[in-house]
C-alpha positions in Angstrom: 11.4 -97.9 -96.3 9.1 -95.1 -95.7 7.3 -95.9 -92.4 5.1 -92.7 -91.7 1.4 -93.3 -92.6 -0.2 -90.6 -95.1 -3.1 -89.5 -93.8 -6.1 -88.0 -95.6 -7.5 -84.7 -94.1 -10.5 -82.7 -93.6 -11.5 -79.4 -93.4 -15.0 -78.2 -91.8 -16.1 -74.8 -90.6 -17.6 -74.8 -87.2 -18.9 -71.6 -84.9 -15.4 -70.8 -82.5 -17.0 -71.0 -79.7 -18.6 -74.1 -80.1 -15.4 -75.6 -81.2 -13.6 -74.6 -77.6 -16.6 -76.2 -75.8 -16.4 -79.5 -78.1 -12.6 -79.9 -78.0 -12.9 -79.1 -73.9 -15.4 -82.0 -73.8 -13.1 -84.4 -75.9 -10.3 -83.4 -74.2 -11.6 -84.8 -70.4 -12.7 -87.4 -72.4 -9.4 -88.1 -73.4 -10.0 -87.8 -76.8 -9.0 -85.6 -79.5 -11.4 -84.1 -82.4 -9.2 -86.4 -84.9 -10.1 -89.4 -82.9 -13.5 -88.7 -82.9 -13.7 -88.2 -86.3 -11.9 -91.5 -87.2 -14.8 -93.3 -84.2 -17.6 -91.8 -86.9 -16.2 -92.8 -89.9 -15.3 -96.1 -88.8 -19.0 -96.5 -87.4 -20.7 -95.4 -90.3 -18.4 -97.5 -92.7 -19.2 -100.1 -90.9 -22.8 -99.6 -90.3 -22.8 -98.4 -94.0 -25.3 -95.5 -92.5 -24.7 -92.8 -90.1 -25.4 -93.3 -86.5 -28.9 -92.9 -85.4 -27.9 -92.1 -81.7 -24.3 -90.0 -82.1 -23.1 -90.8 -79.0 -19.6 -92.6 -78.9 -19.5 -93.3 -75.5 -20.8 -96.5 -74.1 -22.8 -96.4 -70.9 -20.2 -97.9 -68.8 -18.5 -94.7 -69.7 -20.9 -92.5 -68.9 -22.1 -93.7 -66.0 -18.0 -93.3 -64.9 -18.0 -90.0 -65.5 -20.9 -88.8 -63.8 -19.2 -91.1 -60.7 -16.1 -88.9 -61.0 -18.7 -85.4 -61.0 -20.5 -87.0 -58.3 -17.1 -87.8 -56.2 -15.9 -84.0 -57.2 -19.4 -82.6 -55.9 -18.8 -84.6 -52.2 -22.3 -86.2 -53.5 -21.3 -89.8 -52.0 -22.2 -92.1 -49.3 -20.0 -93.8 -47.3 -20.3 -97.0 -45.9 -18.6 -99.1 -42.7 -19.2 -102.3 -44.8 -20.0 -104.1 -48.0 -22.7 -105.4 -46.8 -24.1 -102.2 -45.9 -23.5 -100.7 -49.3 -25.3 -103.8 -50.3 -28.3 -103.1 -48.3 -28.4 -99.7 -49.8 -27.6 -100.5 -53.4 -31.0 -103.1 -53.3 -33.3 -101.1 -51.1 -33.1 -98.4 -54.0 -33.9 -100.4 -56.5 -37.5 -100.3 -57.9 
């Protein structure tokens, strides 16, 4: 019994350049341009329209990742208690 799927495939011309930037974004993502491409096409098959907003990341995600840049950067504050980050984490809202 033959076990491997059979894929379809697609072909599409993109600037070089712009490629290497993309796939470098996917790739810290940890996602591959494949991947992506199956995230659209699932989307818009079931949406049965293309995505108004093309961004396949949910906010949770995002806001992670900018964590991460911010932990990178050394722009964190640290705090001798939870109750202290607490204090902080309320008094900024507004």
């Amino acid at each position: 019994m033959d076990t491997k799927k059979n894929f379809g495939r697609i072909n599409a011309r993109i600037d070089p350049e712009l490629k290497a930037e993309g796939d470098a974004v996917l790739s810290e993502l940890g996602y591959t341009p494949s991947t992506l491409i199956t995230v659209l096409y699932k989307t818009i098959v079931r949406n049965k329209a293309i995505p108004r907003d093309m961004t396949m990341l949910d906010p949770l995600d995002v806001a992670t990742a900018k964590a991460h840049a911010e932990i990178e950067n050394g722009d964190y504050d640290e705090f001798d208690n939870v109750d202290d980050w607490y204090k902080d984490l309320t008094d900024n809202e507004s």
